[in-house]
N, C-alpha and C positions, 0 to 999 in steps of 0.2 A: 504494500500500500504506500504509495509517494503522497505521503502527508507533510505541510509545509507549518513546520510550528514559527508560530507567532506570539510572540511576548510583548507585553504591553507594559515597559518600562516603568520603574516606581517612583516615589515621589519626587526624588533628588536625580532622575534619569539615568537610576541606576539600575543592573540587569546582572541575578546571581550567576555569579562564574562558578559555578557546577553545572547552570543549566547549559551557558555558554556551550560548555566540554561537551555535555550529555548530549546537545543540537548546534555543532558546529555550523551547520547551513541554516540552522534558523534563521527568523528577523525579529528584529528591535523594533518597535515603535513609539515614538517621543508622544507626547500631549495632542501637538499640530498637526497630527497625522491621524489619531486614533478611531474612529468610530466609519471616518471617508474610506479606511483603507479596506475596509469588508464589503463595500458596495460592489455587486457584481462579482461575488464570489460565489463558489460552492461550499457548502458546509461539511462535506463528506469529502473535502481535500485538506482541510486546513484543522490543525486544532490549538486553540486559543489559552495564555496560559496568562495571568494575571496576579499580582503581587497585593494582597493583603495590608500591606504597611500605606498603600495608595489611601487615603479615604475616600476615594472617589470609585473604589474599586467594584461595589455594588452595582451602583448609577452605570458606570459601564460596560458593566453586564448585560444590564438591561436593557441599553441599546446598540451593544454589536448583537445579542437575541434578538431585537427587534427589528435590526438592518440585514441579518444572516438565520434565521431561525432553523432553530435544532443545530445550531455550531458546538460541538465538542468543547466546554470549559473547566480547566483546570486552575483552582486557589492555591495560589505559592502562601503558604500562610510565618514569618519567621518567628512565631511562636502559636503553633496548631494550639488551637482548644475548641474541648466541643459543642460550645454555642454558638462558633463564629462559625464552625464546621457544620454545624447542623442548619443554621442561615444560608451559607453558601450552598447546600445541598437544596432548601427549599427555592432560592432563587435561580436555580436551572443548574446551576453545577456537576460536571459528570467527574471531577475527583477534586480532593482535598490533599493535599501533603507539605511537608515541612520543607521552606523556599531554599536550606542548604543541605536537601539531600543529597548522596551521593548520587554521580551520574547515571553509574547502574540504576537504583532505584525509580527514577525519571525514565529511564527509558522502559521500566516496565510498567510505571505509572503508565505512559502515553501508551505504551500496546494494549494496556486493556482497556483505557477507555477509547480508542481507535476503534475496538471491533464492542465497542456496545456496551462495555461494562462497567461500571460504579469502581470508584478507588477511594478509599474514606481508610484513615486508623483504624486500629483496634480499640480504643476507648470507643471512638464515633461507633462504629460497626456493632458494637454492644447495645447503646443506646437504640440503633436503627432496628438493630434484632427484637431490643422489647417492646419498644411502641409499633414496628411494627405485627408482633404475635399480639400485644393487648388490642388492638385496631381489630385484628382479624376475629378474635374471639367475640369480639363484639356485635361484626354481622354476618358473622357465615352461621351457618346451621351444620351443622354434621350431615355427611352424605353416608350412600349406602355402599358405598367403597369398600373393600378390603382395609380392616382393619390398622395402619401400620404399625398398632403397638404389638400385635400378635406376631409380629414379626422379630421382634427385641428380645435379648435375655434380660431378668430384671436388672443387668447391672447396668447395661446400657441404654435400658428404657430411662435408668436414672438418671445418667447423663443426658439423655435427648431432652427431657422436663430439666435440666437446670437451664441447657443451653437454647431450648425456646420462653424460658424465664428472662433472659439475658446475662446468665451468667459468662464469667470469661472461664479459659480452662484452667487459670490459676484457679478462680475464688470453686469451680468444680473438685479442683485436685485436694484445697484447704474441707471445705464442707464433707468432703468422702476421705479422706484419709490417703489418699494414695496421689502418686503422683502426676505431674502434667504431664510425662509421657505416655504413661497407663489412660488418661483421661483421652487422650490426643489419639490411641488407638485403638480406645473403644468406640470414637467420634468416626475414625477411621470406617467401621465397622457397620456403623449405622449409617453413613453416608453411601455405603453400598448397597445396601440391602435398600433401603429407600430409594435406592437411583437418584439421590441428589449430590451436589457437589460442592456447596456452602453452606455457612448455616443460613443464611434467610429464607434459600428455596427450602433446608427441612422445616423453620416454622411453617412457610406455606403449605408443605406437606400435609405435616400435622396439626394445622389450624382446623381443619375439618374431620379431623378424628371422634371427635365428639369426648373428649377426653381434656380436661383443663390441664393446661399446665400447675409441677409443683415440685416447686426447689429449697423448701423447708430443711430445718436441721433432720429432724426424724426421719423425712422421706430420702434423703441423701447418706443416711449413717450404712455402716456395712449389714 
């Protein structure tokens, strides 16, 4: 995919030299240039990466969306957190990440939201996981599906209930006694047998199980 990343310089018309490294052929773009330069583009060539420490950095979201709609955007954020993570994700944002990551990690940020995919932290990603399983439980109804708890051992059913709860696999590994690698290959485990491959699509999975989520002391002990 010849995608042509474009960065939209920060307040003092500065642009992180990691990302530089990560997109030697990218472009920079100054203030006097910004919003004209997406007119008569295509949105499925180009993906747009914008710097957080900007204040202006929302507003211009808003209107390269408006001038380019459906443009692939990415918040360089130089200190992620996840309110401003969670705004930029409602304001159209297809990833979040930290403005002096390493090069490598940029370039696997951009491949996956290139072919379609969401890039958020792991704090964020937790948060997204539990509003969205409390969302789900709220208006789905259980269907008449195959079951997918009848598919789980009880140890991994426990892990599936903590981690459509929104637990991370640490506070899993802390609440069950065992560890995040045990945790991480029972996850393993369950991600097969469901045929899903993150945790969001297993809450989605299991949002229609007719089975509430529950990530209690008791229901987590050995």
């Amino acid at each position: 995919m010849n995608t042509q990343h474009i960065l939209l310089s920060g307040p003092k018309g500065e642009a992180p030299s990691r990302w530089l490294q990560a997109f030697p052929l990218g472009h920079v773009i100054d203030t006097p240039e910004r919003v004209a330069h997406f007119q008569g583009r295509v949105a499925a060539q180009c993906l747009v990466w914008l710097i957080s420490a900007d204040p202006h950095w929302s507003a211009n979201m808003a209107s390269i969306l408006a001038t380019l709609p459906n443009a692939p955007i990415v918040i360089l954020s130089n200190a992620p957190a996840t309110l401003e993570g969670l705004h930029a994700l409602h304001q159209g944002a297809r990833g979040y990440t930290h403005a002096h990551a390493v090069p490598a990690l940029l370039k696997e940020v951009a491949t996956v939201v290139e072919h379609g995919g969401l890039w958020v932290g792991p704090e964020l990603m937790q948060r997204l996981v539990g509003a969205t399983n409390a969302a789900l439980a709220a208006r789905l109804q259980p269907t008449n599906s195959l079951n997918p708890w009848a598919t789980l051992s009880a140890r991994e059913a426990q892990v599936a209930r903590a981690v459509q709860a929104g637990c991370s696999n640490k506070e899993v590994a802390n609440q069950m006694f065992i560890s995040e690698r045990t945790v991480k290959a029972h996850l393993s485990i369950v991600f097969e047998k469901l045929n899903v491959r993150d945790r969001l699509q297993l809450v989605l999975r299991l949002a229609t199980s007719g089975e509430p989520a529950s990530a209690s002391a008791q229901d987590l002990t050995p």
